[in-house]
C-alpha positions in Angstrom: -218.8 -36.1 -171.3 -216.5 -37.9 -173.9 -217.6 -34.6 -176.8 -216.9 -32.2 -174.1 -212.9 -34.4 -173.6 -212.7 -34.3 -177.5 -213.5 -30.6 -177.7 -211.3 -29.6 -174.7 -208.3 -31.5 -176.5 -209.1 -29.9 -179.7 -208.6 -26.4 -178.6 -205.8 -27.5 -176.3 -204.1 -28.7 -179.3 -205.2 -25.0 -181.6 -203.7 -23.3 -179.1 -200.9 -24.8 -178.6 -200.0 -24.7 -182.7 -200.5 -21.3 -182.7 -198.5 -20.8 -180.6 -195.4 -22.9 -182.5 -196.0 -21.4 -185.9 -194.0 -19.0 -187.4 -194.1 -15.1 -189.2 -194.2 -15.5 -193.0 -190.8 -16.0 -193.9 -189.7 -16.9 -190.6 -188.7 -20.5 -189.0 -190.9 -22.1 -186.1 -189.8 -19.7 -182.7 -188.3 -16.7 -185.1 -191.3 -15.1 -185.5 -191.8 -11.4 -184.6 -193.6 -11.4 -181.5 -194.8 -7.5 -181.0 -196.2 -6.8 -177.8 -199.4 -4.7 -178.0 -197.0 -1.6 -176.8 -193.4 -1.5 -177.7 -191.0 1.0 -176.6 -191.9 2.9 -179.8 -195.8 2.8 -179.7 -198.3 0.1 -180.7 -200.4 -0.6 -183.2 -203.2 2.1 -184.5 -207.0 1.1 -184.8 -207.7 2.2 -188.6 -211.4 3.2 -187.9 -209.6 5.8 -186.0 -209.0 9.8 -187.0 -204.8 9.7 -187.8 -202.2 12.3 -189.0 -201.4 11.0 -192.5 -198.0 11.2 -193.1 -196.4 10.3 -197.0 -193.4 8.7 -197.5 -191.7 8.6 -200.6 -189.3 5.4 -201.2 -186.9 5.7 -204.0 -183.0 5.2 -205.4 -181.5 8.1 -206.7 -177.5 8.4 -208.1 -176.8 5.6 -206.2 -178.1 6.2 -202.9 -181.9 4.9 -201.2 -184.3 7.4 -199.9 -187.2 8.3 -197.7 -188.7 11.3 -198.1 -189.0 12.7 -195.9 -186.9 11.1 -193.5 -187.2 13.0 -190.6 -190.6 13.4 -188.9 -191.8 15.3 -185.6 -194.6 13.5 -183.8 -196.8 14.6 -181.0 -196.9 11.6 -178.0 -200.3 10.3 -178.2 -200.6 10.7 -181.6 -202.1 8.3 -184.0 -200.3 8.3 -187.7 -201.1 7.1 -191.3 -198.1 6.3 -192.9 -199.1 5.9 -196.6 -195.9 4.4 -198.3 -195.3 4.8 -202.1 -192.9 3.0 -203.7 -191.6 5.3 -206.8 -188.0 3.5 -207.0 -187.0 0.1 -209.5 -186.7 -2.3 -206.3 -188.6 -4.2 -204.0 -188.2 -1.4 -200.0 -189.5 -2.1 -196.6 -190.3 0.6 -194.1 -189.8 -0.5 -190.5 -191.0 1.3 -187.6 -188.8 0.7 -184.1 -186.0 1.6 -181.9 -182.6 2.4 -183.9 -181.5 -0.9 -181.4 -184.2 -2.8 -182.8 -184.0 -2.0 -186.3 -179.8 -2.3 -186.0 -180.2 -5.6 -184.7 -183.0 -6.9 -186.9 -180.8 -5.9 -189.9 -178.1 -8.0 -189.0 -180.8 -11.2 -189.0 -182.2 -9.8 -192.2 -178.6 -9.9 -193.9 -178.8 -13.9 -193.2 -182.0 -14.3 -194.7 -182.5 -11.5 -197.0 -186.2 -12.7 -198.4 -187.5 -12.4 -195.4 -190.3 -10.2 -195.8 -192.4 -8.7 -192.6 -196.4 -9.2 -192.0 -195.9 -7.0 -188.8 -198.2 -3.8 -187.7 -195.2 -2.2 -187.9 -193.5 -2.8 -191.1 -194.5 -3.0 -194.6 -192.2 -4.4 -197.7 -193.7 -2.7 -200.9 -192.6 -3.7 -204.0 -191.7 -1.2 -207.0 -194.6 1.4 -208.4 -196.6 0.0 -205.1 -198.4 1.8 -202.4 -198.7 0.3 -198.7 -200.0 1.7 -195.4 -199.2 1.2 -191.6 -200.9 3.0 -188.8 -199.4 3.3 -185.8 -200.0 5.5 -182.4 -196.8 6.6 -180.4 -197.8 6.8 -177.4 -194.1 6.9 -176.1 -191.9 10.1 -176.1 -188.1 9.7 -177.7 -186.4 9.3 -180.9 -187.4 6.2 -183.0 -186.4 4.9 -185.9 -187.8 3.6 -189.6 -185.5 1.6 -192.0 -185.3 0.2 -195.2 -183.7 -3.6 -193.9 -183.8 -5.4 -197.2 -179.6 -6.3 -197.4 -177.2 -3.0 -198.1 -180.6 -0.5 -198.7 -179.6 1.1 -194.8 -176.5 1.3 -195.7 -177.2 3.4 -198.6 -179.1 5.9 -196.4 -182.5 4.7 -196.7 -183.2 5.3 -193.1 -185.0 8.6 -191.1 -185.7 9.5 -187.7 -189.0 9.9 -186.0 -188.6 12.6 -182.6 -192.0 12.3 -180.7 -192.9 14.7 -178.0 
């Protein structure tokens, strides 16, 4: 009786610090909680066939890219984004709503190391190659962003249109 008390309070206590800790580079209760289906899709299964889809981060005469940075999607579909970093600075590719991402920008401007561990976003650093698979299974017009500090602003941002 008194192991079977011990062991109960032991995973009381687990769960309950799970619960409490926070998303790499995030404080206790700011973590990124993503629901297994968002508004924009949810997370792929990787043993699963997927569209792989290429994107190209990179600067260029001042300006931040992704190429491409417009994509048509089928709803349903399952996609393999394989990211490749060809530019001199650290990007991140963030899958969401354009609210989301416009509102998680403004967080990651007041604590611009903040980097993601999220089925939906990847930071890859220069001459790097990342991947992110994710199934839309949500028709509408979503959104992927660079939200390291200034990088949206210099037009590293693209639209995703699923139907």
């Amino acid at each position: 009786m008194k192991l079977r008390n011990v062991f109960a309070s032991a995973l009381a206590i687990a769960v309950l610090s799970a619960g409490a800790s926070a998303a790499p580079g995030h404080k206790p209760g700011e973590g990124h909680a993503h629901p297994a289906e968002t508004a924009y899709g949810k997370p792929g299964d990787p043993k699963k066939p997927a569209r792989i889809v290429q994107i190209v981060m990179r600067e260029s005469d001042g300006k931040m890219l992704f190429i491409p940075d417009a994509l048509k999607i089928r709803k349903g579909e399952q996609v393999r984004f394989q990211l490749r970093n060809n530019g001199e600075v650290d990007h991140e590719f963030v899958v969401a709503t354009l609210e989301d991402n416009l509102k998680h920008m403004k967080e990651m401007a007041k604590n611009p190391d903040m980097e993601h561990d999220d089925p939906n976003a990847r930071r890859v650093k220069p001459k790097k190659t990342a991947e992110i698979v994710w199934q839309f299974t949500k028709a509408g017009t979503f959104d992927f962003s660079c939200l390291i500090p200034g990088h949206r602003e210099a037009g590293m941002f693209g639209t995703i249109v699923v139907e």
